[in-house]
N, C-alpha and C positions, 0 to 999 in steps of 0.2 A: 545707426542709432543704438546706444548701450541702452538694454531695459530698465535702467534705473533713472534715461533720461525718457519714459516714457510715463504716461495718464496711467495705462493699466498697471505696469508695476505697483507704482505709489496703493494706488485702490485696493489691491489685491492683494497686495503685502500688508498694509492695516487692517482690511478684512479679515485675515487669515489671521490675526494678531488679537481681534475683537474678538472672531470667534472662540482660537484657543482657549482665552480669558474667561469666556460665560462658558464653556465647557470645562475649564476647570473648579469652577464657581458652581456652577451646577450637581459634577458629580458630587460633593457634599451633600445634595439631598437625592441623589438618586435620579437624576435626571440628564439630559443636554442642553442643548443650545436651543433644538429645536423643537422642542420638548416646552420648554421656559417659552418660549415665541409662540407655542400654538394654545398655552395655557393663556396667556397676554390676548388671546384675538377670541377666544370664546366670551362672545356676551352674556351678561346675568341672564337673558330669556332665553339663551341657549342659541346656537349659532349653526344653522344645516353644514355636513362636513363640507358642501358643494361652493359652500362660500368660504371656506376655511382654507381648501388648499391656494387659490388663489393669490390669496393676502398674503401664504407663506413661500408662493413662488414652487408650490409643491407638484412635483404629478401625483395622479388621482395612485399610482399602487404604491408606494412609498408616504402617503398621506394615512393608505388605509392601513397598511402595519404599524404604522404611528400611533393612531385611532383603537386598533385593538393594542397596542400595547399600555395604551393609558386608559383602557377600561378595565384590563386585568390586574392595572396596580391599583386600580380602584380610585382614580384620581378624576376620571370623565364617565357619565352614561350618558345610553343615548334614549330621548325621547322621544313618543308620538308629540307633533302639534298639536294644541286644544282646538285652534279654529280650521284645519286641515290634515286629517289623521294619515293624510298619504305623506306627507313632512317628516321626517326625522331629525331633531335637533340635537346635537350636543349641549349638555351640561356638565358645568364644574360637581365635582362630591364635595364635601367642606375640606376635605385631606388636598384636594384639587384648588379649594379658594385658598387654602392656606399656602399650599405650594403659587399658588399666582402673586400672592402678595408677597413672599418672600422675593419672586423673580423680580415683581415691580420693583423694590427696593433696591436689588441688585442694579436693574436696566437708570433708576433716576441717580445711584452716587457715582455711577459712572458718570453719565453725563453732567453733576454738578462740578465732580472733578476736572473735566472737560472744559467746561467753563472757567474754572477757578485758573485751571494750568492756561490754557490758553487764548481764552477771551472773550464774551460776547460777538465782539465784531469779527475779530478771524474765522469763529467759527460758522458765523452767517455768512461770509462770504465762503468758506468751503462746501454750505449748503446752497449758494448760488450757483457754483460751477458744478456743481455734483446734478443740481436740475438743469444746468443746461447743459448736459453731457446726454442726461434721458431725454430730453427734448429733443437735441439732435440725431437719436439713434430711433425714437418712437417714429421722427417724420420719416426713418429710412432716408436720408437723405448722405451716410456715409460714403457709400461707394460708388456714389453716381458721378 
């Protein structure tokens, strides 16, 4: 099998091609990809980093140099909980909501352009096979 007749090539090679794009997109304000992604997943009430790396597929020491590097540019701090002071929550700084909303902007003309190029329906069904690609790796049921 040539890997260009393969599921991962395709994924992986537009991967690499999405990410390029928002890392070049990014550097313009100083930032990455994942950078723009973790700015995206801190909520207005602030968001514990313990739920953060998670969401961004992160391990915990590579989340946490992330975490201080976006406190020293002054874009994230972190807070006590009001109703659990053992809590520490991430919040946006307004330098941090502005950097989010620029990304948001970024991440929706992507995908309006997505749409426009290639379709409503192609692209639901790319996110059909894309969920039943995790469905079938989540049951483990690969290499059985």
């Amino acid at each position: 099998m040539r890997p260009e007749d393969t599921a991962d090539f395709h994924i992986r090679w537009s991967w690499y091609n999405i990410a390029r794009m928002y890392n070049l997109k990014a550097a313009n304000f100083g930032g990455t990809m994942a950078i723009g992604y973790a700015l995206l997943n801190i909520d207005k009430e602030g968001t514990p980093s313990t739920k953060l790396g998670p969401k961004m597929g992160m391990e915990p020491r590579s989340l946490t140099r992330m975490i201080k590097s976006l406190e020293k540019k002054g874009w994230i701090e972190k807070k006590h909980d009001k109703s659990d002071k053992r809590l520490v929550k991430l919040h946006l700084t307004e330098e941090g909501k502005r950097l989010r909303q620029k990304t948001k902007e970024v991440v929706i003309h992507f995908n309006n352009r997505l749409y426009e190029e290639i379709g409503e329906q192609e692209l639901k069904s790319c996110f059909n096979v894309l969920q039943q690609i995790n469905n079938l790796i989540d049951r483990n049921n690969i290499f059985k």
